[in-house]
The first five atom37 places (N, CA, C, CB, O) and aatype in JSON, in Angstrom:
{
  "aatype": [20, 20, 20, 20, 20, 20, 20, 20, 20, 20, 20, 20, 20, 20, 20, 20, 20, 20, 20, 20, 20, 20, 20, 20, 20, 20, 20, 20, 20, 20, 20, 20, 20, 20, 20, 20, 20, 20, 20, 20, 20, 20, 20, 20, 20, 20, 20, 20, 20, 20, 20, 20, 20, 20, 20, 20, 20, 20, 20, 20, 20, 20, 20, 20, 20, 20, 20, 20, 20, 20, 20, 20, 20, 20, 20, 20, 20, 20, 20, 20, 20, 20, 20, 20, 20, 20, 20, 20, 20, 20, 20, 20, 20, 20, 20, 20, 20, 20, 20, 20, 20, 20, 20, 20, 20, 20, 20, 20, 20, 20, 20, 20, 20, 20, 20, 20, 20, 20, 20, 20, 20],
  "atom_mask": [
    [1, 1, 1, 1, 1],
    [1, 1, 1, 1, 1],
    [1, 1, 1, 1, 1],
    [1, 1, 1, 1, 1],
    [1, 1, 1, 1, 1],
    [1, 1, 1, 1, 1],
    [1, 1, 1, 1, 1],
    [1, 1, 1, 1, 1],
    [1, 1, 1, 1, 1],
    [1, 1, 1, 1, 1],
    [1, 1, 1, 1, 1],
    [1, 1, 1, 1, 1],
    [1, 1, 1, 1, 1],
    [1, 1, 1, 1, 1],
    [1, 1, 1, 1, 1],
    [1, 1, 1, 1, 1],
    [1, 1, 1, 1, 1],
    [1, 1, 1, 1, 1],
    [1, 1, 1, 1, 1],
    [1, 1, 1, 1, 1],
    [1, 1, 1, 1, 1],
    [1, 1, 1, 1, 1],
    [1, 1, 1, 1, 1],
    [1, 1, 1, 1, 1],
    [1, 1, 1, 1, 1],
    [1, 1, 1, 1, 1],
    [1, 1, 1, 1, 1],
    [1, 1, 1, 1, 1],
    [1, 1, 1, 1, 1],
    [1, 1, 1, 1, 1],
    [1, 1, 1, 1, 1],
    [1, 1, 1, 1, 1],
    [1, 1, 1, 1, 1],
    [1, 1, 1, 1, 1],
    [1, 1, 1, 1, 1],
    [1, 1, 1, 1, 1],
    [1, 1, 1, 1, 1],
    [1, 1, 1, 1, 1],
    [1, 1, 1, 1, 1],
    [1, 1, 1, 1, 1],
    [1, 1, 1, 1, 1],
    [1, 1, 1, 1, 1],
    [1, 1, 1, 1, 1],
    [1, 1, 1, 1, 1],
    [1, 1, 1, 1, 1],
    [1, 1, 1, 1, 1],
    [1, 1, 1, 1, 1],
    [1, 1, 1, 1, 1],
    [1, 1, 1, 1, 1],
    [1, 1, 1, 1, 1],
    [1, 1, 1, 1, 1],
    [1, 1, 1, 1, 1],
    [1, 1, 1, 1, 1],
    [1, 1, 1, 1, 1],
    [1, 1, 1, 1, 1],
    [1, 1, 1, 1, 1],
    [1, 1, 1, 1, 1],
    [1, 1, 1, 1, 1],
    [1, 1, 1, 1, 1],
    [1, 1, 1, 1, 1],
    [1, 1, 1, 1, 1],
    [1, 1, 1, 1, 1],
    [1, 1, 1, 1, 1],
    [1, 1, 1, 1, 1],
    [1, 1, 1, 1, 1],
    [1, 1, 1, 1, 1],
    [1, 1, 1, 1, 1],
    [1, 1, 1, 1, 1],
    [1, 1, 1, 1, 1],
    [1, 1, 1, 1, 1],
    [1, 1, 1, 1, 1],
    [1, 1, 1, 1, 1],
    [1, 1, 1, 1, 1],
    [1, 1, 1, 1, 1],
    [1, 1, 1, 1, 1],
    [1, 1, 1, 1, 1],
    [1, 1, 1, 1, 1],
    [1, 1, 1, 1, 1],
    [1, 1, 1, 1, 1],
    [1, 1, 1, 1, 1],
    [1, 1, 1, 1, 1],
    [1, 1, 1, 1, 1],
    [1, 1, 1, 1, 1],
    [1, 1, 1, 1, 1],
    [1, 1, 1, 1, 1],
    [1, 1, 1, 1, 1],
    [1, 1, 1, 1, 1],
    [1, 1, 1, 1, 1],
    [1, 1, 1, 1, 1],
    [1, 1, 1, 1, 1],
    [1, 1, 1, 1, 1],
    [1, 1, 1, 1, 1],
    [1, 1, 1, 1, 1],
    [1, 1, 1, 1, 1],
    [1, 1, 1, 1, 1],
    [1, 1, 1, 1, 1],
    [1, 1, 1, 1, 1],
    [1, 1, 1, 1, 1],
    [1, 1, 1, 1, 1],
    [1, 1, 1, 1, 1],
    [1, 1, 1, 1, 1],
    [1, 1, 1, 1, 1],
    [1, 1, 1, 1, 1],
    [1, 1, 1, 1, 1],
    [1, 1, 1, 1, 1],
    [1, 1, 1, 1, 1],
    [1, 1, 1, 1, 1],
    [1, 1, 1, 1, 1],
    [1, 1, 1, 1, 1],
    [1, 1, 1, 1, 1],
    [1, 1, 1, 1, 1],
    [1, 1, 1, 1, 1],
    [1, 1, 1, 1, 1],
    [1, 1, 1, 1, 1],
    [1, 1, 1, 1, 1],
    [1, 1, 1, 1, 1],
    [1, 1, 1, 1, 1],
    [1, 1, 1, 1, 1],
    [1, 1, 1, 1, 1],
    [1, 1, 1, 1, 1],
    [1, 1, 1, 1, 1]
  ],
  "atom_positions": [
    [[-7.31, -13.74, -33.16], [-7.15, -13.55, -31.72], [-7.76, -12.21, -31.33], [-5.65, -13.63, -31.32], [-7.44, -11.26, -32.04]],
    [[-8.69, -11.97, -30.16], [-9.51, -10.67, -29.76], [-8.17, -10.14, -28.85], [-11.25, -10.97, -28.75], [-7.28, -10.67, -28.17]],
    [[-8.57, -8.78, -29.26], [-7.57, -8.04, -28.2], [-8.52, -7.29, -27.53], [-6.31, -7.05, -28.82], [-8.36, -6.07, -27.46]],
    [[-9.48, -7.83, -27.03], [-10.38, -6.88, -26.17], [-9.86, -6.75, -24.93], [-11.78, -7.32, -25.99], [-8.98, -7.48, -24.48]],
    [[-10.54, -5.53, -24.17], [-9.1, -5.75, -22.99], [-10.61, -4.91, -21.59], [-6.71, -4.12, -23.59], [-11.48, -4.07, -21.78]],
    [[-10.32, -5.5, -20.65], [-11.01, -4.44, -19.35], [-9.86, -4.16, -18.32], [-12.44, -5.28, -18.34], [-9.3, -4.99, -17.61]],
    [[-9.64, -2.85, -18.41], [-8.98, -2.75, -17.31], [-9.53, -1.91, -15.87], [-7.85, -2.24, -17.81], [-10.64, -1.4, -15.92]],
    [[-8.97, -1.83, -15.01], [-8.6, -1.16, -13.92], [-7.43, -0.73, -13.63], [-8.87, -1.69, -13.1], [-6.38, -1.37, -13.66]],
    [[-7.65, 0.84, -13.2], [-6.26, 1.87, -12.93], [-6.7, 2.4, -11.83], [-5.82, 3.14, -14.06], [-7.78, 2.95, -11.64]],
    [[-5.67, 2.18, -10.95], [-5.67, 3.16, -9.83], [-5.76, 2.78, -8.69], [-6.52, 3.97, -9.85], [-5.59, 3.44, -7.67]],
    [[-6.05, 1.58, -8.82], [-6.87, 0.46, -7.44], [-5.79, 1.6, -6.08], [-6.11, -2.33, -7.56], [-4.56, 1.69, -6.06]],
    [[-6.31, 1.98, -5.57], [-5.65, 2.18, -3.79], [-5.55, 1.5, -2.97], [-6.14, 2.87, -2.94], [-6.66, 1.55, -2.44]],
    [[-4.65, 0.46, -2.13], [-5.14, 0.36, -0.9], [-4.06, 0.55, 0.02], [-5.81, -0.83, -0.72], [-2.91, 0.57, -0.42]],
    [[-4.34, 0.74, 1.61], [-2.78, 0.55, 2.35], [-3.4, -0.51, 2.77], [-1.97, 1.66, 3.58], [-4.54, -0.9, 3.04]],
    [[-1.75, -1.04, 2.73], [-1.84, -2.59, 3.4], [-0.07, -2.6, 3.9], [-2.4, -4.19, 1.91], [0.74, -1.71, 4.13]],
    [[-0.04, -3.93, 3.91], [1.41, -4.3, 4.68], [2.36, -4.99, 4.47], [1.37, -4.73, 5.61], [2.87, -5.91, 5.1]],
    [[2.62, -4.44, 3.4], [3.7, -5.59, 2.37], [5.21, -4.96, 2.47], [3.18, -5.62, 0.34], [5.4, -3.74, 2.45]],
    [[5.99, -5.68, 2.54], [7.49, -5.65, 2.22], [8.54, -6.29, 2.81], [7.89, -4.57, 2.28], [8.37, -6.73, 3.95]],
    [[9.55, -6.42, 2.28], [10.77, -7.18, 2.27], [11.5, -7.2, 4.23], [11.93, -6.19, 0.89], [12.08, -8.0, 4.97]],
    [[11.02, -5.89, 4.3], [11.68, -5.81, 5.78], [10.39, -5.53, 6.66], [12.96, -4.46, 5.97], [9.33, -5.0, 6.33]],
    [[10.83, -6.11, 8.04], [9.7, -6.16, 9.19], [8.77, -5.39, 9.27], [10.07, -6.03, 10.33], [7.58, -5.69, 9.19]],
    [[9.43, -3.84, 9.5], [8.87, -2.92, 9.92], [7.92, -2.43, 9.3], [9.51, -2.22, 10.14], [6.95, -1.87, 9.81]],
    [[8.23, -2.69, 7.51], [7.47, -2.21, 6.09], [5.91, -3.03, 6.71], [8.38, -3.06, 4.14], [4.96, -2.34, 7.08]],
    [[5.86, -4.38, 6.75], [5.15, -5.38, 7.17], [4.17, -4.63, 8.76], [6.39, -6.78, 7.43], [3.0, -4.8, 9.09]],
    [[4.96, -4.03, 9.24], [4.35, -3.96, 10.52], [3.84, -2.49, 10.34], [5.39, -4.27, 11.83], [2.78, -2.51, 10.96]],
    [[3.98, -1.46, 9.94], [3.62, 0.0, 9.93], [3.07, 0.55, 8.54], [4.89, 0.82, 10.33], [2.63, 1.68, 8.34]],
    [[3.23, -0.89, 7.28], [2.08, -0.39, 5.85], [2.46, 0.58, 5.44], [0.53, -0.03, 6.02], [3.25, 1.42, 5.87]],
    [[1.83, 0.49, 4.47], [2.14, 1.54, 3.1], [1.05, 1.95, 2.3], [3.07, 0.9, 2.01], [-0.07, 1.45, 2.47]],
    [[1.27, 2.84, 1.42], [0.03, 3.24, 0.57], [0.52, 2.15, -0.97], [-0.03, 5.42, 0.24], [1.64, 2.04, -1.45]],
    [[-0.52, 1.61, -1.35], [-0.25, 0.47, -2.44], [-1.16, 0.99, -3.58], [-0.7, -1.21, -1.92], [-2.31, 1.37, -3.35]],
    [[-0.62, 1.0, -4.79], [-1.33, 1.54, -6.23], [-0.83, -0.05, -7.27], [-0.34, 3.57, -6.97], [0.24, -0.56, -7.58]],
    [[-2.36, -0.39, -7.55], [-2.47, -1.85, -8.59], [-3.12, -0.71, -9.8], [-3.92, -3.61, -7.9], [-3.73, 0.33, -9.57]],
    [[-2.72, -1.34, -11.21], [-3.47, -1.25, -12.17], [-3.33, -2.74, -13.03], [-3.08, 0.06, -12.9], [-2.34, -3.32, -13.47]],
    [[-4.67, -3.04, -13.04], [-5.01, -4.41, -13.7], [-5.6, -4.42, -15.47], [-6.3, -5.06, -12.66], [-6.55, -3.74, -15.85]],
    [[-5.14, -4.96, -15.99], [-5.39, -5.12, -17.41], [-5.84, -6.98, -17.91], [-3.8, -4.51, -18.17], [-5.32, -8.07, -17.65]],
    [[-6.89, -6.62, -18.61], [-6.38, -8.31, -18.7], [-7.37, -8.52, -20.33], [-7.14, -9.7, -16.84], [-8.44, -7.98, -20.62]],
    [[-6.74, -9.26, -20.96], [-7.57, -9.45, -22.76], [-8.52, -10.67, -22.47], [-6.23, -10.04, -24.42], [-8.28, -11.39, -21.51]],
    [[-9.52, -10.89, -23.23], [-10.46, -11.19, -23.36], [-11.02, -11.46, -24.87], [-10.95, -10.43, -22.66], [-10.29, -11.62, -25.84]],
    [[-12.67, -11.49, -24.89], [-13.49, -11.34, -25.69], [-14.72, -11.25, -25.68], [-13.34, -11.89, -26.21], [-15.47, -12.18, -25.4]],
    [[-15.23, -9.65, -26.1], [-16.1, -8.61, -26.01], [-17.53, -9.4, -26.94], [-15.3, -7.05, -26.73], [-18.72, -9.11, -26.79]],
    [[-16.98, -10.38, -27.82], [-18.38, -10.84, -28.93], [-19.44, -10.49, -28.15], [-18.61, -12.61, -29.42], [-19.9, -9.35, -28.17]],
    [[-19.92, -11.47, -27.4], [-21.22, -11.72, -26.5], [-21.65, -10.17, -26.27], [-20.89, -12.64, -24.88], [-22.48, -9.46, -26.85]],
    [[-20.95, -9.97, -25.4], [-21.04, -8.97, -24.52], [-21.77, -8.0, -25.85], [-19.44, -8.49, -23.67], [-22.99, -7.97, -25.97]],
    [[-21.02, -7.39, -26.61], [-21.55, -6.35, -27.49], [-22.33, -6.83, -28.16], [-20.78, -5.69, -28.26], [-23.02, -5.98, -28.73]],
    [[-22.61, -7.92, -28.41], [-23.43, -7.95, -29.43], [-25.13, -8.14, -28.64], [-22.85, -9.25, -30.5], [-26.16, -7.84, -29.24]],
    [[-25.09, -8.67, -27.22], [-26.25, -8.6, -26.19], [-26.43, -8.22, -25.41], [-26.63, -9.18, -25.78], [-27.16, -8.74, -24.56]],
    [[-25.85, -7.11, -25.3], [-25.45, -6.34, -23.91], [-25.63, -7.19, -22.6], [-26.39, -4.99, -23.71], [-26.54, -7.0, -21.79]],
    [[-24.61, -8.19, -22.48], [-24.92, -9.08, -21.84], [-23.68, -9.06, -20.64], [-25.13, -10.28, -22.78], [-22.5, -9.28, -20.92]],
    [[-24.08, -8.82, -19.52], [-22.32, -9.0, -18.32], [-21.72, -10.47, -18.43], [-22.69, -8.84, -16.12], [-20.5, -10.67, -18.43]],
    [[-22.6, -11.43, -18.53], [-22.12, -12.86, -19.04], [-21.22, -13.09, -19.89], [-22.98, -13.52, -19.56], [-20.52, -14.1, -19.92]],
    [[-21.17, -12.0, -20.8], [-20.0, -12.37, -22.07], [-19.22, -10.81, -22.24], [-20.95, -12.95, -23.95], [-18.9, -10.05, -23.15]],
    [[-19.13, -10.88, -20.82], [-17.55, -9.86, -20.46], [-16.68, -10.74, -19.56], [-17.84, -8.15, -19.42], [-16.56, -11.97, -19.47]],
    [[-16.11, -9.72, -18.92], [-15.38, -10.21, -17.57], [-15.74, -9.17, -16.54], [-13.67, -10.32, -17.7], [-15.39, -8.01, -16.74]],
    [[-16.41, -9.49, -15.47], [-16.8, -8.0, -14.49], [-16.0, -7.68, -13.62], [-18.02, -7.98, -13.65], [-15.74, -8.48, -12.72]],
    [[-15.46, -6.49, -13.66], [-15.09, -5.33, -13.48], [-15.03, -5.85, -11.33], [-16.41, -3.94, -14.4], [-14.21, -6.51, -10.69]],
    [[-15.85, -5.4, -11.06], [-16.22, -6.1, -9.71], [-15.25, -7.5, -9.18], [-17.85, -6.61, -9.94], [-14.36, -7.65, -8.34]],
    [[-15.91, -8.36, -10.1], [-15.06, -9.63, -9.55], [-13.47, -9.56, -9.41], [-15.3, -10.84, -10.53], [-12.74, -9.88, -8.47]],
    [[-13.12, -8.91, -10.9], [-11.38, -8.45, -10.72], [-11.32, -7.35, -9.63], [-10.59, -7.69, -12.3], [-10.74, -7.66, -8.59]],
    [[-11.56, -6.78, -9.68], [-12.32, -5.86, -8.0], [-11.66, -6.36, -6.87], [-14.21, -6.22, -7.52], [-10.67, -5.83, -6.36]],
    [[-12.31, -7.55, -6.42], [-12.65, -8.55, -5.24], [-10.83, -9.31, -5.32], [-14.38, -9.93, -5.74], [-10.08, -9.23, -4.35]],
    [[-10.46, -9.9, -6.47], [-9.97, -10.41, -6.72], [-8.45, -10.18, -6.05], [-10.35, -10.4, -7.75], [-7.88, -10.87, -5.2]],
    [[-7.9, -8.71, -6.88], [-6.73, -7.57, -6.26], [-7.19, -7.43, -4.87], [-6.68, -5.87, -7.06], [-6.28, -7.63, -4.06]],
    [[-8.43, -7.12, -4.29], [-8.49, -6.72, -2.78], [-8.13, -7.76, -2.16], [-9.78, -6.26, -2.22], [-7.44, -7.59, -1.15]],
    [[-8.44, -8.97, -2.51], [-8.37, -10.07, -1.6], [-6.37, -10.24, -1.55], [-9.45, -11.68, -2.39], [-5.79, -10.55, -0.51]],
    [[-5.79, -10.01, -2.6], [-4.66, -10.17, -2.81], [-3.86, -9.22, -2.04], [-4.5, -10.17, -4.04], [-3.05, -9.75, -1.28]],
    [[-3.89, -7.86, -2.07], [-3.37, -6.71, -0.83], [-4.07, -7.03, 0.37], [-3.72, -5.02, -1.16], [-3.81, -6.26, 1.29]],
    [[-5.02, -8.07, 0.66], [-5.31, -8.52, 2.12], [-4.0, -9.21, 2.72], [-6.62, -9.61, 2.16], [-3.78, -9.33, 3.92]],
    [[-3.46, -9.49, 2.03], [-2.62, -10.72, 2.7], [-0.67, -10.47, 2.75], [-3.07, -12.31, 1.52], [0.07, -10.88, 1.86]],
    [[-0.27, -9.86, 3.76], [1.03, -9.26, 3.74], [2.24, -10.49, 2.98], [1.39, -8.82, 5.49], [2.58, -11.61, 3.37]],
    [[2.6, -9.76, 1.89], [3.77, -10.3, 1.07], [5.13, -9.89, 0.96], [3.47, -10.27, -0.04], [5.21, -8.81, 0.37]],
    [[6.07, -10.29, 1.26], [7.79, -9.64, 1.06], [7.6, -8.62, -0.2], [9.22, -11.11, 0.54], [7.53, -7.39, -0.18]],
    [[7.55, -9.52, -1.31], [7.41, -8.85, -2.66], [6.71, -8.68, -3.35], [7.83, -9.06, -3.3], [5.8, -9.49, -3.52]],
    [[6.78, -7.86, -3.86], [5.74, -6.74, -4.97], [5.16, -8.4, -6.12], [7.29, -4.87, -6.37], [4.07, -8.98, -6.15]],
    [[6.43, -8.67, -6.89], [6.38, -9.37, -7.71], [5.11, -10.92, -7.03], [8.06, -9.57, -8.06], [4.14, -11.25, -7.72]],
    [[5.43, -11.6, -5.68], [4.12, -12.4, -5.21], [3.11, -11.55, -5.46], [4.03, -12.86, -3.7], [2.47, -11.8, -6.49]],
    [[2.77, -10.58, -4.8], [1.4, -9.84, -4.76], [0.8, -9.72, -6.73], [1.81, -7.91, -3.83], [-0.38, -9.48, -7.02]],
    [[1.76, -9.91, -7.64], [1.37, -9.29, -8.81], [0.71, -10.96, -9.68], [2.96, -8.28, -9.61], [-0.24, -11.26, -10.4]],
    [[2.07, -11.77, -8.96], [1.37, -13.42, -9.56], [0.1, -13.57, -8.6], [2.65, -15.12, -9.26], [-0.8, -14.07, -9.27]],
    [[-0.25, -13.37, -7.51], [-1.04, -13.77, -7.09], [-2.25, -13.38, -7.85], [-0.91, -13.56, -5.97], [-3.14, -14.17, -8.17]],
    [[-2.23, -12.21, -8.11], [-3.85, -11.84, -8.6], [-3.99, -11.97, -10.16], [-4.32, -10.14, -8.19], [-5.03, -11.66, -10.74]],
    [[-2.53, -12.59, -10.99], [-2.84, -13.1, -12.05], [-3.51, -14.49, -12.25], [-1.86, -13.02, -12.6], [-4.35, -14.77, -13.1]],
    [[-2.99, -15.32, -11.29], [-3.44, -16.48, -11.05], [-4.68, -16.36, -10.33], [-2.51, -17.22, -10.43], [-5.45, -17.32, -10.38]],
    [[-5.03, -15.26, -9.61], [-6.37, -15.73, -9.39], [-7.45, -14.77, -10.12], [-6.63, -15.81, -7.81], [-8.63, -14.78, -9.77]],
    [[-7.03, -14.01, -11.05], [-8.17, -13.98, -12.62], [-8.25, -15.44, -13.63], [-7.43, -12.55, -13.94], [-9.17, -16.05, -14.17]],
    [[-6.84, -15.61, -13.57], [-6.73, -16.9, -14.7], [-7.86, -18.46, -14.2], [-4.65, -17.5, -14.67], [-8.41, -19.27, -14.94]],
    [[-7.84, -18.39, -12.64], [-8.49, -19.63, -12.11], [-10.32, -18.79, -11.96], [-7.5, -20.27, -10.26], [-11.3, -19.5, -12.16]],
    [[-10.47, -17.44, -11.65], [-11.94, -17.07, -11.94], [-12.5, -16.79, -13.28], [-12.23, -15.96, -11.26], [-13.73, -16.9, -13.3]],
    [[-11.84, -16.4, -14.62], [-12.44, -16.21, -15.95], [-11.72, -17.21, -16.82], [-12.31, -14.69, -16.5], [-10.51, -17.08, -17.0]],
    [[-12.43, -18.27, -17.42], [-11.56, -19.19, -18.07], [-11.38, -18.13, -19.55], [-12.37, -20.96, -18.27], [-10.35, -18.06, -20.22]],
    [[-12.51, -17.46, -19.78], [-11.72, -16.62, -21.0], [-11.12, -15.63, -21.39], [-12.12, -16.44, -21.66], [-11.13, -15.15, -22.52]],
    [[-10.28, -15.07, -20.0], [-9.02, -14.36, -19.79], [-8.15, -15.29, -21.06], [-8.36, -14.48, -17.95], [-8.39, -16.36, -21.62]],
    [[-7.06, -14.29, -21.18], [-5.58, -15.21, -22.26], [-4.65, -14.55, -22.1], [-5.59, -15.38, -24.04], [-3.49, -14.93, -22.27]],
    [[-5.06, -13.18, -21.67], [-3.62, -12.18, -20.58], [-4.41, -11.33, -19.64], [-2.38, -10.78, -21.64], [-5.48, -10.75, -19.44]],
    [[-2.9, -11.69, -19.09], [-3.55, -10.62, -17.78], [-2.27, -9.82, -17.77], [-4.01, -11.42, -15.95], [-1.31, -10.46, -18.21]],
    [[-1.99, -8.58, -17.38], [-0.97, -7.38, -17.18], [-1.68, -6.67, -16.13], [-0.65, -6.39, -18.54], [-2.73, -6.04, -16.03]],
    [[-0.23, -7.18, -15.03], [-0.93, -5.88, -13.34], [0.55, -5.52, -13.18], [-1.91, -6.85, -11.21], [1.55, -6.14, -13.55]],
    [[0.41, -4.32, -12.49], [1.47, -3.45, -12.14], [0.88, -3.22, -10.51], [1.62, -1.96, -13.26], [-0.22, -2.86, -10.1]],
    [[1.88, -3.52, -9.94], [1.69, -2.95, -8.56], [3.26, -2.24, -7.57], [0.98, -4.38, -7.72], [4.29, -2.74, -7.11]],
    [[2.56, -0.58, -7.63], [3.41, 0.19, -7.0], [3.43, 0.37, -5.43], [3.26, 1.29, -7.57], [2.38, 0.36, -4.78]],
    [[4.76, 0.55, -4.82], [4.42, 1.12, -3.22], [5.04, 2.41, -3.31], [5.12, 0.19, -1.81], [6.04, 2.81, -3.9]],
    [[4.03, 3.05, -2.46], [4.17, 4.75, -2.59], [5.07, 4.7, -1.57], [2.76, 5.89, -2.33], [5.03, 3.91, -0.62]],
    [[6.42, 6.13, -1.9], [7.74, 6.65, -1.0], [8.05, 4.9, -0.38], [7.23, 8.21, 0.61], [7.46, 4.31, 0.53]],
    [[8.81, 4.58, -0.97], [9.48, 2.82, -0.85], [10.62, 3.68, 0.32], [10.52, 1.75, -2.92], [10.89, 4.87, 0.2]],
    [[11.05, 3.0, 1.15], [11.73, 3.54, 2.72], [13.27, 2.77, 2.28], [10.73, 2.67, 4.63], [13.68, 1.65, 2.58]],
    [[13.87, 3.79, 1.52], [15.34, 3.33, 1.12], [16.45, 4.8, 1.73], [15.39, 3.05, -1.0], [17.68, 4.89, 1.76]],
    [[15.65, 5.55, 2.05], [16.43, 6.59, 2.29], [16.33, 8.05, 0.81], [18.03, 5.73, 2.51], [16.43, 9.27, 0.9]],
    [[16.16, 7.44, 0.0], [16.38, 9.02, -1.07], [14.85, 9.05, -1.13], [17.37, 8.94, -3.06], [14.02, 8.39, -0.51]],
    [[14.68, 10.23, -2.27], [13.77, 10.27, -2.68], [13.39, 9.61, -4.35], [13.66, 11.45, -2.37], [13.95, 9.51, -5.44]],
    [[11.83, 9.17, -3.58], [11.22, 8.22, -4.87], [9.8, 8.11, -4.88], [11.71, 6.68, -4.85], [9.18, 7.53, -3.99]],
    [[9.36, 8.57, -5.7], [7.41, 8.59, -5.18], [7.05, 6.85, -5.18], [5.96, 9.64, -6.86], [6.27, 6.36, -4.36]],
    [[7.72, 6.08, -6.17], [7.19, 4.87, -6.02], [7.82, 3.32, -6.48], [6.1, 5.1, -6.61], [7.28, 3.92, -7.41]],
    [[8.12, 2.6, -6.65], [8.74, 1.68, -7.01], [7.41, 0.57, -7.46], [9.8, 1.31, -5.85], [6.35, 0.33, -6.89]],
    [[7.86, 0.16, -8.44], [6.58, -0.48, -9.36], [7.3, -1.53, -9.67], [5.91, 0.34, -10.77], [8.51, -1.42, -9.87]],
    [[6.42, -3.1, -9.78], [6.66, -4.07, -11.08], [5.42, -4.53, -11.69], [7.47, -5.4, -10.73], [4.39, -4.47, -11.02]],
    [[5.41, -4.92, -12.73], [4.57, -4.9, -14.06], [4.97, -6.62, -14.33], [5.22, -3.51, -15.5], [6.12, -6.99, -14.6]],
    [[3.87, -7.47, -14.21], [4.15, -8.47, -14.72], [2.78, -8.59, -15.8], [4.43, -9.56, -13.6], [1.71, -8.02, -15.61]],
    [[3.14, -9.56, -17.13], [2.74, -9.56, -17.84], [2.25, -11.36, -18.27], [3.52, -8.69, -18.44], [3.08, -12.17, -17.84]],
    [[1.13, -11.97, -18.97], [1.41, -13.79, -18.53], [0.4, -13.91, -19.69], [0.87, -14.69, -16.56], [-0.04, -12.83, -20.06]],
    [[0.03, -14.77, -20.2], [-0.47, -15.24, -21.5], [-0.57, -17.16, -20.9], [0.92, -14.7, -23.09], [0.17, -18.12, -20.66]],
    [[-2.22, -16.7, -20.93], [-2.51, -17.97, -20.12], [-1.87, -19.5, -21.45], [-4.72, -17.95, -19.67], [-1.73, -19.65, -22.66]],
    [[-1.67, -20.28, -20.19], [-0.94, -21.54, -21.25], [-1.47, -22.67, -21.54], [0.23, -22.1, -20.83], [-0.87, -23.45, -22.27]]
  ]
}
């Protein structure tokens, strides 16, 4: 089994996600980091983008996913697993974490994160 892996850290975007109205209506600052395993053969052995997974498309993929206002962290995190798993058939995990910066509970908290993890089936 390859444990080759491409990730992305850091993704930024504000968008308009959360559980209550207002979160939804006035946005937030949103931090994704995407991971996902693979296999590098091709790729290294022909320096070939065909036999990776590009970087870009998972790109497109997370943006399109913080386009679209969600209650929960946890939708926003299946969504963009499921939609690497339906764009690279030779993904076999994917691991994304997606944080919202100062979450509006009253204390202090720089961020509240979930991390889902999936092993295509």
């Amino acid at each position: 089994m390859n444990t080759d892996k491409v990730a992305l850290e850091g993704m930024e975007f504000y968008a308009y996600h959360g559980f209550y109205e207002e979160e939804r209506k006035i946005g937030n600052r949103f931090t994704v980091d995407l991971e996902v395993t693979t296999n590098f053969d091709q790729a290294a052995k022909k320096d070939d983008l065909s036999g990776t997974v590009d970087y870009v498309q998972l790109y497109e993929i997370v943006k399109s996913s913080m386009a679209t206002p969600a209650k929960l962290l946890e939708k926003l995190g299946q969504e963009i697993i499921d939609g690497v798993f339906e764009r690279f058939a030779s993904v076999s995990e994917v691991k994304v974490s997606v944080a919202k910066h100062n979450p509006p509970f009253g204390g202090i908290c720089a961020k509240s994160k979930v991390t889902l993890e999936r092993t295509r089936s």
